[in-house]
N, C-alpha and C positions, 0 to 999 in steps of 0.2 A: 504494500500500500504506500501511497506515495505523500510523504509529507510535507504541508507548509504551500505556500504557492508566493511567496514572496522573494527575491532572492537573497542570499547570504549578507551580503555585501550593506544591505538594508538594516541589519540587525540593530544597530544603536537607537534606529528611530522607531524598530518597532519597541521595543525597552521601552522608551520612552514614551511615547503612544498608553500601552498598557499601564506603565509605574504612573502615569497621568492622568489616567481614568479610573484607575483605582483611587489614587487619594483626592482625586477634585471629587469622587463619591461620595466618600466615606466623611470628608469634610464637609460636603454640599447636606450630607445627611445629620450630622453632629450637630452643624451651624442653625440651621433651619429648626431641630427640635430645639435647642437653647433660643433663639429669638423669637417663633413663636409656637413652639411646645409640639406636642404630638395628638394632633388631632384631626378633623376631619379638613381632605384635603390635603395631608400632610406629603405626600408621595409626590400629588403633583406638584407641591413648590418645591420639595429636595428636585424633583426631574427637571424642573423650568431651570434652580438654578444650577443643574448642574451642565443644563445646557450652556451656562457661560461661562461656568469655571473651568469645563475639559480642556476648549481653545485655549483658554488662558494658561493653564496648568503646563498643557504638552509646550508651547512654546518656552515657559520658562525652562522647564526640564531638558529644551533641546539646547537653549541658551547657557545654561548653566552647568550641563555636563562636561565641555571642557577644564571646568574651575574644578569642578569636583574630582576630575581625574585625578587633577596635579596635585590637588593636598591629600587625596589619599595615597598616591604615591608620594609626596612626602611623607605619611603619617607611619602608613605599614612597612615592616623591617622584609626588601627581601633575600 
């Protein structure tokens, strides 16, 4: 069976793609019960906003993964 259809070479951005829709979720959902609570309706404003936090997420995450490279190569002994 054949896997992936994206090619190799693509890899950082899918990382980043995924690691950016994961936590603009999981924020979008955090944020939204703490400002106004969990109740009816709640699903669709975690979903409205996480429709603007995705864009937002992935770009910084494609932005700022050079930075992150270099200090964790400074950081880890190898």
């Amino acid at each position: 069976m054949k896997k992936g259809f994206i090619p190799a070479r693509y890899t950082p951005y899918v990382v980043a793609f995924y690691m950016a829709g994961f936590m603009a979720f999981l924020m979008s959902a955090v944020l939204v019960a703490i400002n106004t609570g969990v109740g009816d309706g709640y699903v669709k404003r975690v979903l409205f906003n996480y429709s603007i936090a995705m864009p937002i997420a992935f770009v910084c995450v494609v932005l700022i993964r050079p930075i992150v490279t270099k200090l964790t190569n400074f950081t880890v002994k190898n």
